[in-house]
Structure formats: structure tokens, C-alpha cells
C-alpha positions in Angstrom: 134.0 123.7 111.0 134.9 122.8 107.5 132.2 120.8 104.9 133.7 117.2 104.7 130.4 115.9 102.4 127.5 116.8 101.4 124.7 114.4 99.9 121.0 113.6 99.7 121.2 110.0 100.0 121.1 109.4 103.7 122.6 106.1 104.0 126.0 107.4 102.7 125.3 110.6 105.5 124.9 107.6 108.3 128.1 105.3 107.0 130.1 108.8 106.9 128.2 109.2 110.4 129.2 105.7 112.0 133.1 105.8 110.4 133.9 109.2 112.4 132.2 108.7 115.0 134.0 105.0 115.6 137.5 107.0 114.8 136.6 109.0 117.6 135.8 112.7 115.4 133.6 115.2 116.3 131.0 116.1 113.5 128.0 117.8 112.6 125.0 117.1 110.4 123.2 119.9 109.1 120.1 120.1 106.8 118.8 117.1 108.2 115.2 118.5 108.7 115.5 120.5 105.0 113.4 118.0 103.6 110.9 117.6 105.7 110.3 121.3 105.4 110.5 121.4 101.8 107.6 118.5 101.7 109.7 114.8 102.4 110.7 115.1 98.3 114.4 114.2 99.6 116.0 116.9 97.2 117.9 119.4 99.9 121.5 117.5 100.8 122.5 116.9 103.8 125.6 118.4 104.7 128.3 116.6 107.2 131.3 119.3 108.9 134.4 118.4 111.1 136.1 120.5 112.8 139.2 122.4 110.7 142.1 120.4 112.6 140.4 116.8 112.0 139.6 117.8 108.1 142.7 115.8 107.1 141.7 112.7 109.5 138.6 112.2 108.4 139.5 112.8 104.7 141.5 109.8 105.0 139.2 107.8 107.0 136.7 108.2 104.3 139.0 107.9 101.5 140.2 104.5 103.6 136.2 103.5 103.7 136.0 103.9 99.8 134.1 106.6 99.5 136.5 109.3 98.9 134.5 110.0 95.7 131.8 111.6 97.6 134.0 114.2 99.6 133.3 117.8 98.9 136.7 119.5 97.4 139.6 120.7 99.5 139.5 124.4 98.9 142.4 125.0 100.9 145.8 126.7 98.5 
């Protein structure tokens, strides 16, 4: 699994959310608790992972849905 974005605002986490799961791509949200263990303060980001072989998909997708801005950098050489 590869981080496609990570973010404390949780209605960029849903849009990302809704846009891959409509294209039909597995994900993952992690850290979605965080916050409520840290005390609800909404601080701890929330961190959204495809799997390696859709990373380029869903890069585009994103980038498609305007908010390519918000994706985590490709680390790959």
C-alpha cells in the first residue's frame, strides 16, 4: 500500500473517499480514530493508501477531481 494523501480536514479525506471508491479502487483510511484519542482537537491527519499498482490511477483521478494539490509526493526514482 502506498500513501496517496494525507490531511486533517475530513471532508477532503471523504471527497478523496467517494472519487475512488466510484472509480472502482481499493483504499484505506488510517488515523481515523487519532483524534479522538488525542482529545477530538482534530490535529492528527488522516492518512488515505491505495494499493502500489492503482497509485498511478488514482493519482490521476485526483488530479482529474482538482485536487492534485493535496497528494502526498511520488517518492518513487
Amino acid at each position: 500500500m502506498k500513501e496517496l494523501i494525507r490531511s486533517n480536514d475530513p471532508v477532503l479525506v471523504s471527497f478523496v473517499s467517494a472519487l475512488l471508491k466510484e472509480a472502482g479502487i481499493a483504499f484505506t483510511v488510517l488515523d481515523t480514530n487519532m483524534s479522538v484519542m488525542e482529545g477530538s482537537i482534530g490535529v492528527l491527519p488522516q492518512r488515505v493508501l491505495v494499493e502500489e499498482i492503482s497509485v498511478d490511477k488514482a493519482r490521476t483521478l485526483l488530479t482529474e477531481a482538482g485536487v492534485g494539490n493535496d497528494l502526498e509526493r511520488d517518492n518513487r526514482s
